[in-house]
ZADO-1210 file (C-alpha; in nm, 4 decimals, padded with zeros to 6 digits):
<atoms>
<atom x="00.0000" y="00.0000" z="00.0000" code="UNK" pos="1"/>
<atom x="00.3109" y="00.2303" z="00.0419" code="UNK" pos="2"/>
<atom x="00.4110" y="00.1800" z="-00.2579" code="UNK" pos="3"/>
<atom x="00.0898" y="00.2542" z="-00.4370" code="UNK" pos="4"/>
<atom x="00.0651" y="00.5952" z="-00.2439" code="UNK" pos="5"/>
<atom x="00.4209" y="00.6678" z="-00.3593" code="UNK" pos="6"/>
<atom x="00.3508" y="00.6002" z="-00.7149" code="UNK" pos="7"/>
<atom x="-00.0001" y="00.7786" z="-00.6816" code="UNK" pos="8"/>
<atom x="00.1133" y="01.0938" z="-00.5024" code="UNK" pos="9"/>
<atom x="00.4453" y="01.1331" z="-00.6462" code="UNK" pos="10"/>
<atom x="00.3350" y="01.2632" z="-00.9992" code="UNK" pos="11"/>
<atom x="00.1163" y="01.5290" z="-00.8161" code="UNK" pos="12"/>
<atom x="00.3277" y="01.6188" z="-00.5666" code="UNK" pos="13"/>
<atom x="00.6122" y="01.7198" z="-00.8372" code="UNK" pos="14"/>
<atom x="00.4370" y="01.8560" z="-01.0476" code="UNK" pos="15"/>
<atom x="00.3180" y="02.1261" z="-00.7258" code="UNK" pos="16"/>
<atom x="00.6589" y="02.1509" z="-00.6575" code="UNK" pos="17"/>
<atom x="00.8129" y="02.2790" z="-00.9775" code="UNK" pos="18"/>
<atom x="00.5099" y="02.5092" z="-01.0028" code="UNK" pos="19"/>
<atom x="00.6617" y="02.6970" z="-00.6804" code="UNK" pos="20"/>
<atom x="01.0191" y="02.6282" z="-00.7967" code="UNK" pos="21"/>
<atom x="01.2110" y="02.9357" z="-00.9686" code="UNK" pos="22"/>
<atom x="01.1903" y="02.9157" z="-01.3502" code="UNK" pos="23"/>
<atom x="01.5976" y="02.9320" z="-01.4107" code="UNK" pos="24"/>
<atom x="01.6299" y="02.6682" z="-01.1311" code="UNK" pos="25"/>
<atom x="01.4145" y="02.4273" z="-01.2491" code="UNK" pos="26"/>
<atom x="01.5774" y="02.4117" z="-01.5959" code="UNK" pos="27"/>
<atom x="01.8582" y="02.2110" z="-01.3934" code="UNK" pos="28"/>
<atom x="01.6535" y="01.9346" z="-01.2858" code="UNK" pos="29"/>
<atom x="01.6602" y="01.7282" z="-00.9630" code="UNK" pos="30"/>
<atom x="01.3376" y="01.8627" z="-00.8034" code="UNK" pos="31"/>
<atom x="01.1327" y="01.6155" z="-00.6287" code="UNK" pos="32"/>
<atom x="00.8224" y="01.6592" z="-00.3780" code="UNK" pos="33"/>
<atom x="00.9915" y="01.9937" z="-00.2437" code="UNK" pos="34"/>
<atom x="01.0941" y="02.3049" z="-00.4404" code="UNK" pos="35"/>
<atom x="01.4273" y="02.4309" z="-00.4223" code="UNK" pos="36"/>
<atom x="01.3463" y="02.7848" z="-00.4461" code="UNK" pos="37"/>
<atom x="01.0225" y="02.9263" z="-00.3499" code="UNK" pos="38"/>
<atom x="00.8639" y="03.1324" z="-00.5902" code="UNK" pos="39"/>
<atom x="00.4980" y="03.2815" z="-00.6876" code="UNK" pos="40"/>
<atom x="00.6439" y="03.3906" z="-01.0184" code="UNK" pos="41"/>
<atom x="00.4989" y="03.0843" z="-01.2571" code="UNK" pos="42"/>
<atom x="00.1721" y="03.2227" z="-01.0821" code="UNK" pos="43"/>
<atom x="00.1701" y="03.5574" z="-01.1233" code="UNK" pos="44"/>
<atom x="00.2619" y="03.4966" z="-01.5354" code="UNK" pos="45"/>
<atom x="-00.1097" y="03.3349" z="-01.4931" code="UNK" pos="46"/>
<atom x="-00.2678" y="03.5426" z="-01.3158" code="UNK" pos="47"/>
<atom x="-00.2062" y="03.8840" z="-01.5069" code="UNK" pos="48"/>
<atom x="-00.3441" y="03.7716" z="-01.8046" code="UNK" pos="49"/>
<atom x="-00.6569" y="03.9424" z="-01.9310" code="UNK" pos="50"/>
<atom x="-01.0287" y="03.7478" z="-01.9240" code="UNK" pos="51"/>
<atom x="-00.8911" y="03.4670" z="-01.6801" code="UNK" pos="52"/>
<atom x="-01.1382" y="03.5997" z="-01.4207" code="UNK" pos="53"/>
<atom x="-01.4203" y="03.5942" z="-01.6961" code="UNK" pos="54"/>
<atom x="-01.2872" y="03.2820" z="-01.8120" code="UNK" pos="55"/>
<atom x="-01.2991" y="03.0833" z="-01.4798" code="UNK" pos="56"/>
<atom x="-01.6639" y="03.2442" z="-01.3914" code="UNK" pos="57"/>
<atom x="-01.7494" y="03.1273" z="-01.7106" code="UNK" pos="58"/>
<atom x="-01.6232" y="02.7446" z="-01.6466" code="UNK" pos="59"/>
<atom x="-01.7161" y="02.7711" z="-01.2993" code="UNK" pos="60"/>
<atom x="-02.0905" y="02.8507" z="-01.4554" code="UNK" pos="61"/>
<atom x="-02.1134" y="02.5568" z="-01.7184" code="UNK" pos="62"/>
<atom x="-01.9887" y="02.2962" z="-01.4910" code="UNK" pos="63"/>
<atom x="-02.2285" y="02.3666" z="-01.2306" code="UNK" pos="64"/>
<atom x="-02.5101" y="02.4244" z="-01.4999" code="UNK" pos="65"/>
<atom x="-02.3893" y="02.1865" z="-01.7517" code="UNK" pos="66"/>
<atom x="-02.3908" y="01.9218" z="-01.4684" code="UNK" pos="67"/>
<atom x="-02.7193" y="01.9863" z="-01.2928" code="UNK" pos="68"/>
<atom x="-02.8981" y="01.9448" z="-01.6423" code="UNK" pos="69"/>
<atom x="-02.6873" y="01.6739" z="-01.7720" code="UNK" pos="70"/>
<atom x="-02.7970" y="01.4327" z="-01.4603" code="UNK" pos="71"/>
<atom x="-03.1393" y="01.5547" z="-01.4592" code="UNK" pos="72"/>
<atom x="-03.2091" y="01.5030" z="-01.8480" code="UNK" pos="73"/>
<atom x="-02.9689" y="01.1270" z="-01.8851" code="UNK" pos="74"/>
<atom x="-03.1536" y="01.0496" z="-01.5843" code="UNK" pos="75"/>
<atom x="-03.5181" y="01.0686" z="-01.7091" code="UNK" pos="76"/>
<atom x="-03.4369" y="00.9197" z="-02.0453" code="UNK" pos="77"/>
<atom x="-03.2738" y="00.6435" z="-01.8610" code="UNK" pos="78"/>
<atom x="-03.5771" y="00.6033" z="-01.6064" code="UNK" pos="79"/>
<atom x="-03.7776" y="00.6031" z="-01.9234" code="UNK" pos="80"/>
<atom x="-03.6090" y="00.3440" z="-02.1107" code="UNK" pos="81"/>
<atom x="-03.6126" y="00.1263" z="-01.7811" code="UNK" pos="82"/>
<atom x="-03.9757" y="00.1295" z="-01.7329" code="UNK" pos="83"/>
<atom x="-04.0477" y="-00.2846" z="-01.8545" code="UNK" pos="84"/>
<atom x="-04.4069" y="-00.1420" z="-01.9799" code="UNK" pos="85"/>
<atom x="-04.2212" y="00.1079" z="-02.2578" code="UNK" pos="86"/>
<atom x="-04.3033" y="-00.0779" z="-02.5598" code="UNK" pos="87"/>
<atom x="-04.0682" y="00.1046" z="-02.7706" code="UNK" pos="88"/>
<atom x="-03.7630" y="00.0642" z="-02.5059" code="UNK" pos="89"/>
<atom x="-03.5554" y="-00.1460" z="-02.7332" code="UNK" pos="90"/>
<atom x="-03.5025" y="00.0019" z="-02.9979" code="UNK" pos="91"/>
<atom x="-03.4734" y="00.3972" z="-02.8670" code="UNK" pos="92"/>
<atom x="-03.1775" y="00.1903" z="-02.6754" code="UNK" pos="93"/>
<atom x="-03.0139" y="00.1064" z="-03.0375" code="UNK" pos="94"/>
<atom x="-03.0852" y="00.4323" z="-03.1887" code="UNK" pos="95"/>
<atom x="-02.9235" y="00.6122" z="-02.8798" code="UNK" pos="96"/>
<atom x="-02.5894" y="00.3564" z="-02.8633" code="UNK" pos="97"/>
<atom x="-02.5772" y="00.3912" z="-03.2623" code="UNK" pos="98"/>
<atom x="-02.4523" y="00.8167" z="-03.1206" code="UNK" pos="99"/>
<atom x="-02.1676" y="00.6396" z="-03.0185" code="UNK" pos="100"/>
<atom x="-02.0254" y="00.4724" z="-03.3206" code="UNK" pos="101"/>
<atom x="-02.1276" y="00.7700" z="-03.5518" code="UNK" pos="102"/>
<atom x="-02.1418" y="01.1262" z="-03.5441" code="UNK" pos="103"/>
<atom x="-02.2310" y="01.3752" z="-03.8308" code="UNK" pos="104"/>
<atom x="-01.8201" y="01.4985" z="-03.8022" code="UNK" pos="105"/>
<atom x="-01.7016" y="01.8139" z="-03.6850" code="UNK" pos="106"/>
<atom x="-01.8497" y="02.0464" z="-04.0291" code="UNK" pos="107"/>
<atom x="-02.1911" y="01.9420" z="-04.0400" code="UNK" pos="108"/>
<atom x="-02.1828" y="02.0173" z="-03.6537" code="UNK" pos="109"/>
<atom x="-02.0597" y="02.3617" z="-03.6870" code="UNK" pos="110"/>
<atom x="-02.3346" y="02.4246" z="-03.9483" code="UNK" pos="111"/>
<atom x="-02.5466" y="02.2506" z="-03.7242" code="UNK" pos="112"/>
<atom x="-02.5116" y="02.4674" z="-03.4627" code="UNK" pos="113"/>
<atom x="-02.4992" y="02.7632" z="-03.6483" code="UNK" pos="114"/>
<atom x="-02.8072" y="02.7066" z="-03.7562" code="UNK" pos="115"/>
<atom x="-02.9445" y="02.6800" z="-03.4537" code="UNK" pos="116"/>
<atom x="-02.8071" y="02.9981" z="-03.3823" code="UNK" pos="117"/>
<atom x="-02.6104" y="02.8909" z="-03.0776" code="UNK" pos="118"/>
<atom x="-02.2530" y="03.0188" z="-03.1538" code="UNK" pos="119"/>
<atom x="-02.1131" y="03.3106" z="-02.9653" code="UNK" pos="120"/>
<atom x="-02.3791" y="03.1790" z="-02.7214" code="UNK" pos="121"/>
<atom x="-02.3346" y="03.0467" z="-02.3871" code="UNK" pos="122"/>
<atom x="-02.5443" y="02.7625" z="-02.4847" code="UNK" pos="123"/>
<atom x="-02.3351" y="02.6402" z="-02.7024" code="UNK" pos="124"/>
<atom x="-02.1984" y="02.4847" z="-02.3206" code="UNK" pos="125"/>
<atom x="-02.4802" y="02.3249" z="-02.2535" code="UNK" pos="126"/>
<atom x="-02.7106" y="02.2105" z="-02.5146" code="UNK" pos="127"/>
<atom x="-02.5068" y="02.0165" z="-02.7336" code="UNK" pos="128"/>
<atom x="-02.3615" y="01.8190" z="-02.4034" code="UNK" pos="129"/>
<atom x="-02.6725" y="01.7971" z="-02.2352" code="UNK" pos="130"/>
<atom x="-02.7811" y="01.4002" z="-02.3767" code="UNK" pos="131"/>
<atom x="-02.4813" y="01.1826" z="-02.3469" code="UNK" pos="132"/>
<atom x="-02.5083" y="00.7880" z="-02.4847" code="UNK" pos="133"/>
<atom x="-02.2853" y="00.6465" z="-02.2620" code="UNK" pos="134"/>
<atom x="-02.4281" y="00.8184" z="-01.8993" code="UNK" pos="135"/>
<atom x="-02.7694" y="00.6953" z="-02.0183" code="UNK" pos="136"/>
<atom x="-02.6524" y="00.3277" z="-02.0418" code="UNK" pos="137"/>
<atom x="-02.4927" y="00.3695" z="-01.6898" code="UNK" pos="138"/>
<atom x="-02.7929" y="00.4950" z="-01.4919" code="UNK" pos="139"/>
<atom x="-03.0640" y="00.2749" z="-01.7141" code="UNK" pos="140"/>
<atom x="-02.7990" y="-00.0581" z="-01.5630" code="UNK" pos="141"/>
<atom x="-02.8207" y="00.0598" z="-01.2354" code="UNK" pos="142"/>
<atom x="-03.2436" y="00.1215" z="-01.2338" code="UNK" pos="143"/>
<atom x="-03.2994" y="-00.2242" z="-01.4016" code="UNK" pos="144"/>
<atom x="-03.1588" y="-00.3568" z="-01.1200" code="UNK" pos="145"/>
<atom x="-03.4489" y="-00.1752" z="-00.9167" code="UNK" pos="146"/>
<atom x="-03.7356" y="-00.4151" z="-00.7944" code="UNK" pos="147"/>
<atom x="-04.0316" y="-00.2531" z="-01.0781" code="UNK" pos="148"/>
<atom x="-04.2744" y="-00.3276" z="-00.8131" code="UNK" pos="149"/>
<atom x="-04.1698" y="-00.0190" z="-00.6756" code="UNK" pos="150"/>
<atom x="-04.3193" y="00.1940" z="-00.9546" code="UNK" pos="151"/>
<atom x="-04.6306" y="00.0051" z="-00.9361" code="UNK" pos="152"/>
<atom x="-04.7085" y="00.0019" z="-00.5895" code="UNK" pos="153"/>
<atom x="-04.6506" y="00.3748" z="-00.6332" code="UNK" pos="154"/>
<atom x="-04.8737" y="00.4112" z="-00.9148" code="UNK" pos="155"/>
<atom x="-05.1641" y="00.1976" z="-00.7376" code="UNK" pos="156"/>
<atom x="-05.1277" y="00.4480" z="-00.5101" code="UNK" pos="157"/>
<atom x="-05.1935" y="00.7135" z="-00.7193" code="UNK" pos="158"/>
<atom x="-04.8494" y="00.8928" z="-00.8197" code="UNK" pos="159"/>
<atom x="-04.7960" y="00.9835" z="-01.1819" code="UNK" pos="160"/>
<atom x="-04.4940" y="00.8879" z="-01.3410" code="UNK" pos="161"/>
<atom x="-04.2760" y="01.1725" z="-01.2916" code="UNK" pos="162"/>
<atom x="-04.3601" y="01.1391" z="-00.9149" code="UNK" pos="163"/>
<atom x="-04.2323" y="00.7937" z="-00.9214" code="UNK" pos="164"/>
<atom x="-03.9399" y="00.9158" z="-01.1124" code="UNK" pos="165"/>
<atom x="-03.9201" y="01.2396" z="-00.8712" code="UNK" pos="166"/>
<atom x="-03.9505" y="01.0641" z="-00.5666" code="UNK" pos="167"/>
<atom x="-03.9121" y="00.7246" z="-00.5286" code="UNK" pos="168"/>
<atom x="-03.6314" y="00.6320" z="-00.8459" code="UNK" pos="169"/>
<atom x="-03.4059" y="00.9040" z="-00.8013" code="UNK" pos="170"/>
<atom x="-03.3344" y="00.8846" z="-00.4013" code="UNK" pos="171"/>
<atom x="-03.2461" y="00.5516" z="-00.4433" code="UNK" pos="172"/>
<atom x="-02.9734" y="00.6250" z="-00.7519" code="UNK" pos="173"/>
<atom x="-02.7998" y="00.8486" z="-00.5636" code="UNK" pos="174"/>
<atom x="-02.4838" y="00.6664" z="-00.6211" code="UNK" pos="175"/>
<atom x="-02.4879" y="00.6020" z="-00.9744" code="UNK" pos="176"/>
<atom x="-02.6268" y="00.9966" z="-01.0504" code="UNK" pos="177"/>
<atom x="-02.3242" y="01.1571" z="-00.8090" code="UNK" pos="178"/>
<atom x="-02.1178" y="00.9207" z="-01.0161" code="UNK" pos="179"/>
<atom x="-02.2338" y="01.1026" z="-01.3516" code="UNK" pos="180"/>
<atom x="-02.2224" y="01.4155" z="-01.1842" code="UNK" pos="181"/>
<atom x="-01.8711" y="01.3774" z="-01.1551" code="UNK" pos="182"/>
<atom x="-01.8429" y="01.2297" z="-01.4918" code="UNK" pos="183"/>
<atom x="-02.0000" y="01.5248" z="-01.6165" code="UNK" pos="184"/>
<atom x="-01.8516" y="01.8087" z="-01.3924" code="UNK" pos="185"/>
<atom x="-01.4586" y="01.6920" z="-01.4823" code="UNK" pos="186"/>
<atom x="-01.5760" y="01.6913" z="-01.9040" code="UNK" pos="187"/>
<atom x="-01.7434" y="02.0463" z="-01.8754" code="UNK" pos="188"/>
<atom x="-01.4418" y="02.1518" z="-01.6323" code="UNK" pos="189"/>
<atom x="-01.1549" y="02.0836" z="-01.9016" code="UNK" pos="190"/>
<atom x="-01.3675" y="02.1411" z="-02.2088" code="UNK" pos="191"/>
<atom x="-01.2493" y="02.4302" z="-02.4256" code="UNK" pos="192"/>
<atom x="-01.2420" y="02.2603" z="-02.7762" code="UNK" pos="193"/>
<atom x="-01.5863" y="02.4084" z="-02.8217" code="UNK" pos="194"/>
<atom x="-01.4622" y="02.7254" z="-02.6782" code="UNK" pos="195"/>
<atom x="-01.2266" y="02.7294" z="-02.9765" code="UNK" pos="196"/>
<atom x="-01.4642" y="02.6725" z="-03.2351" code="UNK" pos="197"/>
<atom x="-01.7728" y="02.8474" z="-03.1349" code="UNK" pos="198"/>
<atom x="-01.6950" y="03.1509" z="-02.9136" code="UNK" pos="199"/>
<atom x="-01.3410" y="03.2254" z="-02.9460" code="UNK" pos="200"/>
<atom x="-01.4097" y="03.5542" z="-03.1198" code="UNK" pos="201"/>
<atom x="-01.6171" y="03.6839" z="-02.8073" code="UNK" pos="202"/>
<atom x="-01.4186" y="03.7659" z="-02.4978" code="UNK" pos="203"/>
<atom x="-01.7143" y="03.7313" z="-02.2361" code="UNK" pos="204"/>
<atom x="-01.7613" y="03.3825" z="-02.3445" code="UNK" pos="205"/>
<atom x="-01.4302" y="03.2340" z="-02.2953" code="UNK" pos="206"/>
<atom x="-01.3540" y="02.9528" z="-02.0705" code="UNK" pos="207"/>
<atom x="-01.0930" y="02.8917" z="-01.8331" code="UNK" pos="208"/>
<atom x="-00.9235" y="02.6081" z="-01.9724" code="UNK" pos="209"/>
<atom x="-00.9314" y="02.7892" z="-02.3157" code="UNK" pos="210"/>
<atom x="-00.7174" y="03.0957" z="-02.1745" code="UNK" pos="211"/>
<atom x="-00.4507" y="02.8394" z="-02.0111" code="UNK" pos="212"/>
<atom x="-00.4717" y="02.7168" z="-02.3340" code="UNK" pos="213"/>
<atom x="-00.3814" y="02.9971" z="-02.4999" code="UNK" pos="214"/>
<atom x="-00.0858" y="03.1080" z="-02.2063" code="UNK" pos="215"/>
<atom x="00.1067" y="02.7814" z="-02.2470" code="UNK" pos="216"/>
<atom x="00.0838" y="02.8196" z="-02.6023" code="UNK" pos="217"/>
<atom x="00.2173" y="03.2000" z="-02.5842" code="UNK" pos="218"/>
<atom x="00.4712" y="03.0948" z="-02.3550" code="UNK" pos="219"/>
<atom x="00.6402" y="02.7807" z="-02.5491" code="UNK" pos="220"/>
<atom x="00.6609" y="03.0147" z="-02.8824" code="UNK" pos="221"/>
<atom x="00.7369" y="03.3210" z="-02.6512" code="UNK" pos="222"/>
<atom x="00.5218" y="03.5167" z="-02.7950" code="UNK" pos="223"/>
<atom x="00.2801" y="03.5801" z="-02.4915" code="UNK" pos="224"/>
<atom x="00.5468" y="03.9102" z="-02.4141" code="UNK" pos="225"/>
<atom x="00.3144" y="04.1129" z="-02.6177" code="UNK" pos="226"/>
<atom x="-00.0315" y="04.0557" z="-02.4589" code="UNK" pos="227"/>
<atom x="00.1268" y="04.1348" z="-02.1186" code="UNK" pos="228"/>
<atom x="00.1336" y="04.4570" z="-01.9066" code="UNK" pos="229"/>
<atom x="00.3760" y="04.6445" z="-01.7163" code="UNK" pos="230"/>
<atom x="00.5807" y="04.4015" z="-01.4952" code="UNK" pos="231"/>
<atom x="00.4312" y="04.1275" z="-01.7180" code="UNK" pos="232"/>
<atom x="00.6688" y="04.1287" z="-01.9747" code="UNK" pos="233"/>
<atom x="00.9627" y="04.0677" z="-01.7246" code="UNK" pos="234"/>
<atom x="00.7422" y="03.7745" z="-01.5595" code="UNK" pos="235"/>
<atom x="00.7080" y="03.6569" z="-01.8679" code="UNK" pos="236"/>
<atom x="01.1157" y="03.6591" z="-01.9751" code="UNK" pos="237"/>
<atom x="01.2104" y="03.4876" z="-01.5789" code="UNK" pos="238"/>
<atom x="00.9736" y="03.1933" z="-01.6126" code="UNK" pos="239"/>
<atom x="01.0187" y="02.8839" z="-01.8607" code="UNK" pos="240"/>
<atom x="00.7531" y="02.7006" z="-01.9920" code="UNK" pos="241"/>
<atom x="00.8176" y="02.3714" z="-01.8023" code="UNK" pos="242"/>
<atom x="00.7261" y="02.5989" z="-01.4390" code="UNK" pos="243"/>
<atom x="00.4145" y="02.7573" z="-01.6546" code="UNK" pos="244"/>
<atom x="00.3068" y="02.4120" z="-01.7993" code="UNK" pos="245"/>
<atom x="00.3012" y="02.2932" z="-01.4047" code="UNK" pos="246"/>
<atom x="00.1111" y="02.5836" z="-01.2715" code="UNK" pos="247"/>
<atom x="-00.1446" y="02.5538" z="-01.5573" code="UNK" pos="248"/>
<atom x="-00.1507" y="02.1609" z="-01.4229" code="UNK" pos="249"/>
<atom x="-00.2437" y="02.2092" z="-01.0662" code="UNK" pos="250"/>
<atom x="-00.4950" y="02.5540" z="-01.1517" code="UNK" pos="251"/>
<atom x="-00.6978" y="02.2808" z="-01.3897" code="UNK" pos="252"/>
<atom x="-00.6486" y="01.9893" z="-01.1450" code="UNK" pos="253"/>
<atom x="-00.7417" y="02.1520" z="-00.7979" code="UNK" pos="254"/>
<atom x="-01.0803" y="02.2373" z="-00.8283" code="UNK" pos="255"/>
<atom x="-01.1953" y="01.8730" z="-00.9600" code="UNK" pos="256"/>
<atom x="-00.9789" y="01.7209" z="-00.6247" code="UNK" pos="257"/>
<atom x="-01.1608" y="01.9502" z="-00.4132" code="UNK" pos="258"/>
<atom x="-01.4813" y="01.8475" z="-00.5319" code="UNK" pos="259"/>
<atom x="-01.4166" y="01.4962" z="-00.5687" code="UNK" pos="260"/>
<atom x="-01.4019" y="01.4035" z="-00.1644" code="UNK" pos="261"/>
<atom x="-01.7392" y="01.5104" z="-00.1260" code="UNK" pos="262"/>
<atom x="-01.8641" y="01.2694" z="-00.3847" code="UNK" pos="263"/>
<atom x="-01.6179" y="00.9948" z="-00.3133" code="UNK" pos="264"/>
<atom x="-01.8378" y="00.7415" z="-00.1241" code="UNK" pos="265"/>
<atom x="-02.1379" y="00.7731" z="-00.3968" code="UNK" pos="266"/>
<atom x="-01.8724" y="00.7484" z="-00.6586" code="UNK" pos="267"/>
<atom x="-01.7223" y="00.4076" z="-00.5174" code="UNK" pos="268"/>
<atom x="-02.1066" y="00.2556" z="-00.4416" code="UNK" pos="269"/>
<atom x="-02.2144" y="00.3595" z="-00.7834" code="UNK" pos="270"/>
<atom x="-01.8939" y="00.1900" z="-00.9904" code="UNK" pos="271"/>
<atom x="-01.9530" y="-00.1216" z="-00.8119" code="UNK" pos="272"/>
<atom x="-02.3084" y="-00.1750" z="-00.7665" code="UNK" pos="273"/>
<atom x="-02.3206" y="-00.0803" z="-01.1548" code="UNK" pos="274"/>
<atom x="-02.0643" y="-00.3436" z="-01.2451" code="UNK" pos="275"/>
<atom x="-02.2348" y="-00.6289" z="-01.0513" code="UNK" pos="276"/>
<atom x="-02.5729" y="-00.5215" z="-01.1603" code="UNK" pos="277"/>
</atoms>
């Protein structure tokens, strides 16, 4: 068990210490788990850069958003497809795993959404990622394995079906949904691909993981000098961009490990009641 900690922490923990290393120092190697000389500098390159605050509201807002929705709509379609009196529940199931072999490629989407008017929209977050294939299969496992005389002692009683759905199916999927959830929270959290090709010509709609993007990229052609201000520029010169790949790293990875603890336990229930089910 040592040893697995070693080999899972390790990566992490060097990768947070050559983001707090000096730039010039790191270039000679040997750092570990500790830095050798503190600094905030691979930081502060970051952090002066321009629409990073509008970018991480922005990633902050379709992750929470994109999530919510995500579980709420796979869920319903998955409740639907597990109800044994659907007559038509095979074959919606074929013509929603068929999504996953084939897709309409990446031009008729853009004209797809452009038709739909959703580019320079925020939207274009949402919508398109709302249904996913794959998170529908999971939950629809894990609610055939649900007794059905659930939903009909419920319905003898007198609840509709999106009472029974409401309160009786989704309180007891609690595992499987925080499992999506998370699913779903870490894609919308490092997306910015669609960022890229929808929205990249209007500043208020960028992401955060689009404007790290666009910093390591500045900073391994050093050419990100120019977009700075003031002290900036000589940020920019004293850092490499090893130290700014790092920083980038742990500003991406933090907020997903600070999330994940909370939804660790329904996370672990819902993998493995979902693989024995």
């Amino acid at each position: 068990m040592i040893l697995v900690v070693v080999v899972t922490l390790y990566p992490f923990l060097n990768v947070l210490a050559i983001s707090f290393n000096e730039s010039t120092d790191t270039v000679r190697g040997g750092i570990y788990i500790w830095p050798r000389e503190w600094t905030f500098a691979n930081y502060a390159v970051i952090m002066q850069y321009e629409h990073l605050i509008t970018g991480f509201i922005n990633s902050v807002l379709r992750t929470v958003i994109g999530t919510v929705l995500g579980v709420f709509v796979c869920s319903m379609i998955a409740y639907t497809l597990s109800r044994q009196d659907f007559q038509a529940r095979k074959f919606v199931s074929v013509i929603i795993v068929l999504t996953m072999f084939f897709s309409g490629g990446l031009i008729p989407t853009y004209m797809l959404m452009r038709d739909l008017q959703l580019i320079n929209t925020f939207a274009i977050y949402i919508l398109p990622l709302l249904v996913s294939a794959w998170n529908i299969i999971i939950i629809r496992s894990y609610m055939d394995g649900l007794p059905f005389a659930l939903q009909e002692s419920a319905k003898m009683d007198g609840a509709n079906d999106f009472t029974i759905y409401w309160k009786i199916i989704l309180p007891i999927c609690k595992p499987v949904l925080a499992t999506i959830a998370l699913f779903i929270a870490v894609m919308q959290w490092n997306m910015w691909f669609d960022t890229y090709i929808y929205n990249s010509s209007n500043p208020a709609l960028t992401t955060l993981q689009y404007e790290l993007m666009k910093i390591l990229q500045s900073t391994s052609t050093n050419a990100g000098a120019d977009s700075t201000r003031g002290q900036g520029v000589e940020l920019m010169k004293r850092v490499s961009p090893e130290s700014v790949r790092m920083a980038i790293t742990i500003v991406t990875v933090v907020p997903i490990l600070i999330v994940y603890p909370f939804l660790q336990k329904y996370f672990v229930k819902g993998m493995t009641l979902g693989a024995v089910k």
